[in-house]
C-alpha positions as MATLAB code, in Angstrom:
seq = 'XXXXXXXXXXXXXXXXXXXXXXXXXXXXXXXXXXXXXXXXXXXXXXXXXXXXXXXXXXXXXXXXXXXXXXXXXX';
ca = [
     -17.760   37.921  -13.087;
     -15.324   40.192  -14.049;
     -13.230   39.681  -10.765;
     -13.454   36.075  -11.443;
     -12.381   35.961  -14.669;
      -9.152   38.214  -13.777;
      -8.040   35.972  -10.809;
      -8.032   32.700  -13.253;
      -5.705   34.421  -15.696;
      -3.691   35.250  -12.632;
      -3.821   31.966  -11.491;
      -2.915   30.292  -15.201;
       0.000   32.965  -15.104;
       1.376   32.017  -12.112;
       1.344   28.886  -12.730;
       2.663   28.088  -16.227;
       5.729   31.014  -14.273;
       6.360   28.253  -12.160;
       6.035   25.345  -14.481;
       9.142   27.606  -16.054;
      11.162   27.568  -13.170;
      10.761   23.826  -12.486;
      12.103   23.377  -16.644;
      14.440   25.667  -16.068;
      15.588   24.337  -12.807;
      16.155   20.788  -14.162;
      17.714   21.725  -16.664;
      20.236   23.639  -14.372;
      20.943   20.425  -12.622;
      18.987   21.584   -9.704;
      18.485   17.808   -8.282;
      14.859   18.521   -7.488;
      12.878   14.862   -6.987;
      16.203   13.508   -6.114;
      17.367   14.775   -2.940;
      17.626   13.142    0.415;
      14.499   12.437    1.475;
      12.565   11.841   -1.497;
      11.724    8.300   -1.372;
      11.747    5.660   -4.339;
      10.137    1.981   -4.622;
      10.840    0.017   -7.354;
       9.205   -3.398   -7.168;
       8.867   -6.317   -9.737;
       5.707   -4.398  -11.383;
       5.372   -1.239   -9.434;
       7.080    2.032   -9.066;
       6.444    4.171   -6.091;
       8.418    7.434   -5.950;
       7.596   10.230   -2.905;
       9.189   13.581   -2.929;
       9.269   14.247    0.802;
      12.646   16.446    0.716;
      11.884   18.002   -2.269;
       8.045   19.065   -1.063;
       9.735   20.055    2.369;
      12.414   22.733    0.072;
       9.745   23.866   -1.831;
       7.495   24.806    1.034;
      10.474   26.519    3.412;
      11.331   28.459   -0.060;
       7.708   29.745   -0.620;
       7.006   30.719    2.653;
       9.816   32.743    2.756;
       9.110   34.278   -0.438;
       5.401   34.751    1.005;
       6.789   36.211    4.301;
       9.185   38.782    2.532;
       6.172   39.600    0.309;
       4.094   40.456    3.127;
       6.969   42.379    5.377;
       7.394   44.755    2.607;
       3.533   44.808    1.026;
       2.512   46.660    4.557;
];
């Protein structure tokens, strides 16, 4: 239980650390949810908004971050 117990503090950390970034980011003027690619619907009573582009950045940056992790972690 132990084990448990130390990998969802872990998991809280890292992600309030990147709940910090994001803030931090936007308030940069990083334009994260408005890049090309990220799509937005706005009808008479309905608002549809997709972050394709910015999902797509996100995932090329972590798995770099993940690779370099990995090339030096051996």
């Amino acid at each position: 239980m132990v084990e448990l117990g130390r990998a969802l503090v872990a998991l809280g950390l890292l992600i309030a650390c990147v709940g910090a970034v994001l803030l931090f980011a936007g308030r940069m003027g990083l334009p994260l949810g408005r890049l090309p690619g990220d799509i937005i619907y706005r009808g008479k009573h309905t608002s549809v908004f997709i972050p394709l582009g910015t999902c797509i950045l996100i995932s090329v940056v972590l798995s770099a971050l993940f690779y370099l992790i990995s090339r030096f972690h051996r």
